[in-house]
N, C-alpha and C positions, 0 to 999 in steps of 0.2 A: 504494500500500500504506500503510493507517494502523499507523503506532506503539502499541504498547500501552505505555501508561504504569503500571506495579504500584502506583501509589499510592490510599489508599480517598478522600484529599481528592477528588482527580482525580477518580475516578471516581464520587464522589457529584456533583462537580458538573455533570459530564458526562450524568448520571441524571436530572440536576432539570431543566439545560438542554434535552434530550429528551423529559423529560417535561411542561414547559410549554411546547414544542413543538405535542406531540401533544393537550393541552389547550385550546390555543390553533387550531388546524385543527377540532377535534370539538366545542369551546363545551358540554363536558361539566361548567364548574363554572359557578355562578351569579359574577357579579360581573365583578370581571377577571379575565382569563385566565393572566395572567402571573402572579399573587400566590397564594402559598400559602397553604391554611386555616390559622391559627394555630392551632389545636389539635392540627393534625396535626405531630409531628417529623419530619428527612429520613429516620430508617429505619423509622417509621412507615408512611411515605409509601413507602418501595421495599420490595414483597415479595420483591423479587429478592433483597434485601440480604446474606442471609446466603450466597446461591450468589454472591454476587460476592465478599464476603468470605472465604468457602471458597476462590476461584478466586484471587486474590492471595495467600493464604495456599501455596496449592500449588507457585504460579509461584516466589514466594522460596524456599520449601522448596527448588525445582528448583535455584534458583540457588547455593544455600548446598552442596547436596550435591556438584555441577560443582566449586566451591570447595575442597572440602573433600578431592573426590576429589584433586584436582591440588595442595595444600599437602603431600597424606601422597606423593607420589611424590616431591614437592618433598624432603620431609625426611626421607624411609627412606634415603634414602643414606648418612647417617651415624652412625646407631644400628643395633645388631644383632639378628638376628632374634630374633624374639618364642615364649615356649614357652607360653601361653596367654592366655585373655582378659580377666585382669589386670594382667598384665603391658605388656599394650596400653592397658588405659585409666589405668595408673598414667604411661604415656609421654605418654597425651592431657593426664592433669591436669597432670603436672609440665613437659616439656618443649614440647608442641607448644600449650599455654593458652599458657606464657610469650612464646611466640614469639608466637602472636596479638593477643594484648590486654596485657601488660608482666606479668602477674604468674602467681603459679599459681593453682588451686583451692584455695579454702580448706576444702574438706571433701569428702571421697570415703567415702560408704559401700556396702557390700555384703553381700548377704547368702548369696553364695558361690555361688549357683544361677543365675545367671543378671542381677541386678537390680544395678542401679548405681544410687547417688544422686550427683549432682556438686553442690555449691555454691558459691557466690560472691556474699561476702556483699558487696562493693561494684563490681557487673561493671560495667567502664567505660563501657559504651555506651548505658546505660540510666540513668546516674548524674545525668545533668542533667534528666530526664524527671522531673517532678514529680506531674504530676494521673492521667494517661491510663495506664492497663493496656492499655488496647487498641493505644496508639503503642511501648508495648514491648514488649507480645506480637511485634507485627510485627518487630522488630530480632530477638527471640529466636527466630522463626522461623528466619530467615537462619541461625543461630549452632546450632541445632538442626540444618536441614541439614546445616552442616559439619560437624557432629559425625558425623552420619549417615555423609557422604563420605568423610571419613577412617576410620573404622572398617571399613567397606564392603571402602577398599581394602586395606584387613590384614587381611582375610577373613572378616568380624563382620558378619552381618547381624542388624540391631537396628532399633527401634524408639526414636524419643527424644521425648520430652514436656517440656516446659517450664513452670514456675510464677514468677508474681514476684510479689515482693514488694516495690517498691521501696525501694532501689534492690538487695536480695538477689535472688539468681534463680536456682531449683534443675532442675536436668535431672535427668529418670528415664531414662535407658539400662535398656531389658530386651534382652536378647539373644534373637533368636530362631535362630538357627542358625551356626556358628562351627565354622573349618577348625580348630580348635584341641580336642582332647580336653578331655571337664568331669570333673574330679573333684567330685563330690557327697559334702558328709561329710552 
């Protein structure tokens, strides 16, 4: 049984190495077989790129939500039940961020219907990442998930999105259906 590794380094190189494989058996490029056109870039070069990228993106998602589900069982033991679904993500910003990553949210908006903004203008995980959006997309998938999982398990089914900026990083919490009554003003 092979390991699947969730990394897109991994699995780009794993792409090229198969791929000048199968170049190399078919004598389908002129020249060497093993050397890449230089004109062509690695995601150029893989049409798969984006289903594979999609697919690692899923699998963290997977992982972040497992995560998530099991911190909020972890930590509903010692807070008291919740009367709506504010009241639940004012417990994500303030208590269960802290607990995650050392601080809280530094900005929770809402527009009462359902939509949640979270910010965090310096989220520690992405604070040393410099160049790549796309290397902290990936961490904030993870951190999306767990948001997902925790909400999940306090009866919140939501939808969560992530933007960054680094090193800011805002999540869009929409709720789509919630054990909890919506007052709509």
């Amino acid at each position: 049984m092979e390991v699947i590794d969730t990394t897109v380094e991994t699995a780009k190189a794993k792409y090229i190495k198969d791929h000048n494989t199968y170049v190399k058996e078919n004598n389908k490029l002129k020249g060497s077989a093993t050397e890449k056109p230089a004109s062509l870039k690695e995601e150029q070069m893989d049409p798969d790129y984006e289903i594979l990228s999609e697919l690692i993106s899923s699998k963290l998602d997977a992982i972040g939500f497992r995560i998530g589900a099991r911190i909020s069982e972890r930590y509903s033991v010692d807070i008291p039940c919740f009367t709506d679904d504010l009241s639940v993500i004012k417990c994500l910003c303030k208590d269960i961020w802290a607990f995650l990553f050392g601080k809280q949210i530094d900005n929770l908006k809402t527009n009462h219907k359902g939509v949640f903004i979270i910010q965090d203008y310096r989220f520690r995980w992405v604070t040393k990442i410099k160049s790549s959006k796309e290397k902290a997309s990936q961490y904030l998938t993870v951190v999306s998930g767990i948001v997902r999982g925790i909400l999940d398990n306090y009866g919140i089914k939501a939808t969560v999105a992530c933007d960054v900026d680094l090193p800011r990083c805002t999540f869009n919490i929409t709720v789509q259906s919630s054990v909890f009554k919506r007052n709509v003003r």
